[in-house]
C-alpha positions in Angstrom: 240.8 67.8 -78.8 243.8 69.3 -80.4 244.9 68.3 -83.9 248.9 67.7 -82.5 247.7 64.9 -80.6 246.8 62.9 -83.2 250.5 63.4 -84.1 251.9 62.6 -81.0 249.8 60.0 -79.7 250.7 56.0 -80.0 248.6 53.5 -80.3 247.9 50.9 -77.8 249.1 47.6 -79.5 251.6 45.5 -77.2 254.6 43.3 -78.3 252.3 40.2 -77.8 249.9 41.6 -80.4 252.7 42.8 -82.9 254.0 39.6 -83.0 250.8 38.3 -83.7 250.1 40.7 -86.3 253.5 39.6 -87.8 252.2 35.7 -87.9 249.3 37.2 -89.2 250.8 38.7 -92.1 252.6 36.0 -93.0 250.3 33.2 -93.1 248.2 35.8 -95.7 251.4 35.8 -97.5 251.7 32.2 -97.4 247.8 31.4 -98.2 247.9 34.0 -101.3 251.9 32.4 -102.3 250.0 28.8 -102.6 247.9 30.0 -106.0 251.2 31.9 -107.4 253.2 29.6 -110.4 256.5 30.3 -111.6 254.4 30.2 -114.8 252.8 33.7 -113.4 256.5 35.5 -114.0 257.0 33.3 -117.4 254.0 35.7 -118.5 256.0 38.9 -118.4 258.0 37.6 -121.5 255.5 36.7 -123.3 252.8 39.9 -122.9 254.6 42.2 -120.8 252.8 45.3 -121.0 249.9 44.7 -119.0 252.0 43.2 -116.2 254.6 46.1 -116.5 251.7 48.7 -116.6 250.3 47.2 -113.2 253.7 47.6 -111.5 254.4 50.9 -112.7 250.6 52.1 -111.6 251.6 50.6 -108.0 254.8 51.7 -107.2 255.3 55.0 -109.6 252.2 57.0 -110.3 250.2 56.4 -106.7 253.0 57.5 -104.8 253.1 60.3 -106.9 249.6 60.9 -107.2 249.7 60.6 -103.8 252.0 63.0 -103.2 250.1 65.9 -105.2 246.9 65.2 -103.2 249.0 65.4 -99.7 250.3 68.6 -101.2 246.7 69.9 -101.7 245.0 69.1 -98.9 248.1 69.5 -96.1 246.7 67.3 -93.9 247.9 66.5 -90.3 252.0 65.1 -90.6 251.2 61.7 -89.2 248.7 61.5 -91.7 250.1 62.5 -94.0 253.1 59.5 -93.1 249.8 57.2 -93.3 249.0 58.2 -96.8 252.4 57.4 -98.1 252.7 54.2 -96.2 249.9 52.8 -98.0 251.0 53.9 -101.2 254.5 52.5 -100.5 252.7 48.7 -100.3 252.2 46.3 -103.0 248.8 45.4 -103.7 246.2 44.3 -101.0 246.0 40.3 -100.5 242.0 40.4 -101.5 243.1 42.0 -105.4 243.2 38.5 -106.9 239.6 37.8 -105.3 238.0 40.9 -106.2 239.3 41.2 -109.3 237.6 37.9 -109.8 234.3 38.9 -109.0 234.9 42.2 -111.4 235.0 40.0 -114.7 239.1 41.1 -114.9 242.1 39.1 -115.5 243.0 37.3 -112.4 245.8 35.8 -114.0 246.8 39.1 -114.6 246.1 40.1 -110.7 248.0 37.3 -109.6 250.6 37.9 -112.0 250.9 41.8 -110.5 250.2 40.8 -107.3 253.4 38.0 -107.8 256.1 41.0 -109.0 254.9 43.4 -106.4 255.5 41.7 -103.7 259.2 41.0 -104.6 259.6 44.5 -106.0 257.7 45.5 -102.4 260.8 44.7 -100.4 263.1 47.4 -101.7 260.1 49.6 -103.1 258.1 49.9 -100.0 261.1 51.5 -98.3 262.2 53.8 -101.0 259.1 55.4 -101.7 258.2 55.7 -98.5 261.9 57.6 -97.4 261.7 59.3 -100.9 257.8 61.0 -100.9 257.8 61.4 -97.3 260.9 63.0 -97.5 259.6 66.0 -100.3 257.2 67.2 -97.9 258.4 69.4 -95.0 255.9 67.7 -91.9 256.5 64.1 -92.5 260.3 64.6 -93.5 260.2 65.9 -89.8 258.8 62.6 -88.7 261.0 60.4 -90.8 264.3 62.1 -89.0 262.7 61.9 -85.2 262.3 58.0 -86.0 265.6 57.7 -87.4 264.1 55.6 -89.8 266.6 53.0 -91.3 265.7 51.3 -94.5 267.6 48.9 -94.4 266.4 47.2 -91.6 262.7 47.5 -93.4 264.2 45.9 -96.1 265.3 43.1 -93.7 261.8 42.8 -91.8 259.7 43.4 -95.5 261.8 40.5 -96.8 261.1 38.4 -94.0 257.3 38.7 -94.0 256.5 38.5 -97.6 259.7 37.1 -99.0 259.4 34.0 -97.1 256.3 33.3 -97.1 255.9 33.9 -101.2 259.1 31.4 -101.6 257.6 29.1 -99.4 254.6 28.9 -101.2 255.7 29.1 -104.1 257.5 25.8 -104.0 254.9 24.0 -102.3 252.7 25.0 -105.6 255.9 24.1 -108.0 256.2 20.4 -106.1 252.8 19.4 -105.2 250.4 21.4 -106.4 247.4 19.7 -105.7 248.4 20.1 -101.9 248.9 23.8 -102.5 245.7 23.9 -103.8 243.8 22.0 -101.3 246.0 24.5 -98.6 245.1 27.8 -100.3 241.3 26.8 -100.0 241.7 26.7 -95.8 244.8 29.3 -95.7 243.7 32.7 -97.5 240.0 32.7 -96.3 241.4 31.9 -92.7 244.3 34.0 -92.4 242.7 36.8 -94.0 239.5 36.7 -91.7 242.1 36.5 -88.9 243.9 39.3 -90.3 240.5 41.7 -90.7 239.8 40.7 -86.6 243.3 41.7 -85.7 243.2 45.3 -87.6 239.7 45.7 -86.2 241.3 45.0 -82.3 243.6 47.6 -82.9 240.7 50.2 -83.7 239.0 48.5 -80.9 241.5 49.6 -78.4 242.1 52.8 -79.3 238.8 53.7 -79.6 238.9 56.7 -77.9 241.1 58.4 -80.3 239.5 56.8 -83.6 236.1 57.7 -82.7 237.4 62.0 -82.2 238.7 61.9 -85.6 236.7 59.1 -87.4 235.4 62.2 -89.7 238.7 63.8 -90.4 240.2 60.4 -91.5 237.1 59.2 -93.3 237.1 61.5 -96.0 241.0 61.4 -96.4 240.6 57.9 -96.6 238.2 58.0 -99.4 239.4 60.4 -101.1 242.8 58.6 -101.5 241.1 55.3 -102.1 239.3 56.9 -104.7 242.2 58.6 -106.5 244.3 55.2 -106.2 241.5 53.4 -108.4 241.1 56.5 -111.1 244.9 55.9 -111.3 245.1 52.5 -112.3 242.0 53.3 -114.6 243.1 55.8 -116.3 246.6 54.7 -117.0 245.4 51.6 -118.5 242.6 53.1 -120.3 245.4 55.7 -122.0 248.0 52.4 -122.9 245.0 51.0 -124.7 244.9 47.9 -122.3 241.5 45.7 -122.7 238.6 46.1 -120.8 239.4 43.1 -118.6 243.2 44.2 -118.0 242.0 47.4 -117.0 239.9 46.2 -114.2 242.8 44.8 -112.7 245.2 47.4 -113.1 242.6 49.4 -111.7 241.8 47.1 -108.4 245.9 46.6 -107.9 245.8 49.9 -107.9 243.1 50.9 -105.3 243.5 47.4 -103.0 246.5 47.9 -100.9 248.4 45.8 -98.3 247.6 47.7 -95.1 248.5 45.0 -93.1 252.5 45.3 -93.7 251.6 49.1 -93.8 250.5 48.6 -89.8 253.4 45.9 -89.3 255.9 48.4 -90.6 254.7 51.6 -88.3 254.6 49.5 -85.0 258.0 48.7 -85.8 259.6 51.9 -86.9 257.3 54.1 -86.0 255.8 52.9 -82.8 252.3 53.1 -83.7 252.3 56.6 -84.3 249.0 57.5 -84.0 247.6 59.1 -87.4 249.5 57.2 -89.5 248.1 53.8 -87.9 244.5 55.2 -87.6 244.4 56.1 -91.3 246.1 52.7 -92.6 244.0 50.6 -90.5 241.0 52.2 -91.6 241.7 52.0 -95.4 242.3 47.9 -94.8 238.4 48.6 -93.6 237.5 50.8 -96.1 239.1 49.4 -99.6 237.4 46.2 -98.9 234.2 48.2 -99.0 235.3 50.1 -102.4 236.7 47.2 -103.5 233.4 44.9 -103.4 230.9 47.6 -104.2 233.6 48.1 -107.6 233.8 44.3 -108.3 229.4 44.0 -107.9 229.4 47.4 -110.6 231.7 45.8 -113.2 230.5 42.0 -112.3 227.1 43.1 -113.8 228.5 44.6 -116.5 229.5 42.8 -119.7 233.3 42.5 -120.7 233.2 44.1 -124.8 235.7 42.5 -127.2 237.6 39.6 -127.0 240.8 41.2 -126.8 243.7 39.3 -124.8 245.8 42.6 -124.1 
């Protein structure tokens, strides 16, 4: 099979199911909203750096990082648009969770995961426009889409604005009921989530089972180099062993999901860009859990708050 098809071919995945998938992706927004406090934002006055660090790590150095590593490899264009679509999204919904069972900060994951998903709605369609842009093949794509950022502004805002006010005030008001919500809404929504991505690999099997291979590697490679970022960064700002754990798993856990939502919508389901960002939703729960069972066995040194 020639490697242009991958770049011209679309994905099976109806109107039906895109709406579905946009449910989908809210009621994940919603579940993980429920456990976010305004207190969460109050944190970045008091110890800043950390929080800062994590948002910088997400939305500056991986799309950079990501850049240099499209630059080496020159993979495939649509790919290519697949690896800076996931770098362009916040942080995955499952962060919090795994960071949890990696001995980090959670507070400090939520408290990332909080700010990067308001920062997400203009910061997802800049650095995707912006990186994709600097390189030749995928700039090619971005001006046969006619991609408009403002409207992803509009339909970002819509999916993970919403649904993070929402929640957000049910937590403020009653937050006992957002409690008791969060406990049925984020394992339910995000199983239902998983099902959907894997029903879009389902269908397209065909194509996803010729270049399984050549994605798979990309994939981890990429996953990999997101989680040295984080790590490293927050290992050279002198960040605690706990705060660099979840720098490091924002870093590497990304939201696929809107990454999929976004490239049925503008980019009609182009076909190596969706391959790619459906299988890293597979694959950086995979890193993500084998990372979290690694550091979960090992001991936190220090006491150290920052």
């Amino acid at each position: 099979m020639s490697n242009s098809i991958l770049d011209s071919a679309v994905l099976n995945f109806d109107a039906q199911a895109q709406w579905v998938l946009n449910i989908a992706l809210a009621l994940v927004m919603f579940g993980v909203s429920l456990e976010i406090a305004i207190e969460d934002f109050k944190r970045l006055y008091h110890r800043p750096k950390p929080i800062m660090a994590g948002v910088f790590s997400q939305f500056i150095l991986l799309p950079a990082i990501t850049f240099l590593l499209v630059w080496a490899i020159e993979p495939l264009p649509s790919i290519a648009m697949g690896m800076f679509m996931v770098a362009a999204c916040p942080g995955g919904n499952v962060s919090n969770f795994i960071t949890n069972l990696a001995k980090g900060n959670t507070a400090l994951s939520v408290s990332i995961t909080a700010f990067t998903t308001v920062f997400a709605v203009v910061m997802t369609p800049l650095n995707l426009t912006f990186w994709g842009g600097l390189y030749a093949p995928s700039a090619e794509i971005l001006k046969e889409v006619s991609l408009s950022p403002s409207q992803m502004v509009k339909l970002v805002a819509l999916l993970l604005g919403l649904p993070l006010v929402l929640g957000m005030y049910i937590n403020h008001r009653r937050p006992q009921l957002a409690l008791r919500l969060a406990r049925v809404f984020k394992p339910l929504s995000l199983l239902f989530f998983v099902l959907l991505i894997f029903l879009a690999l389902f269908n397209n099997r065909d194509i996803f089972i010729n270049y399984i291979l050549y994605i798979f590697w990309i994939v981890v490679l990429h996953n990999l180099m997101a989680f040295m970022t984080g790590y490293s960064f927050a290992r050279v700002i002198g960040l605690s062993q706990r705060n660099v754990r979840s720098i490091t798993i924002e870093t590497g856990i990304q939201n696929s999901g809107l990454g999929l939502l976004l490239i049925f919508s503008f980019f009609d389901g182009l076909g190596g860009m969706a391959l790619l960002t459906a299988f890293w939703g597979i694959w950086h729960l995979v890193s993500g859990l084998l990372l979290a069972s690694f550091w979960g066995r090992k001991p936190i040194k220090g006491k150290r708050l920052i």
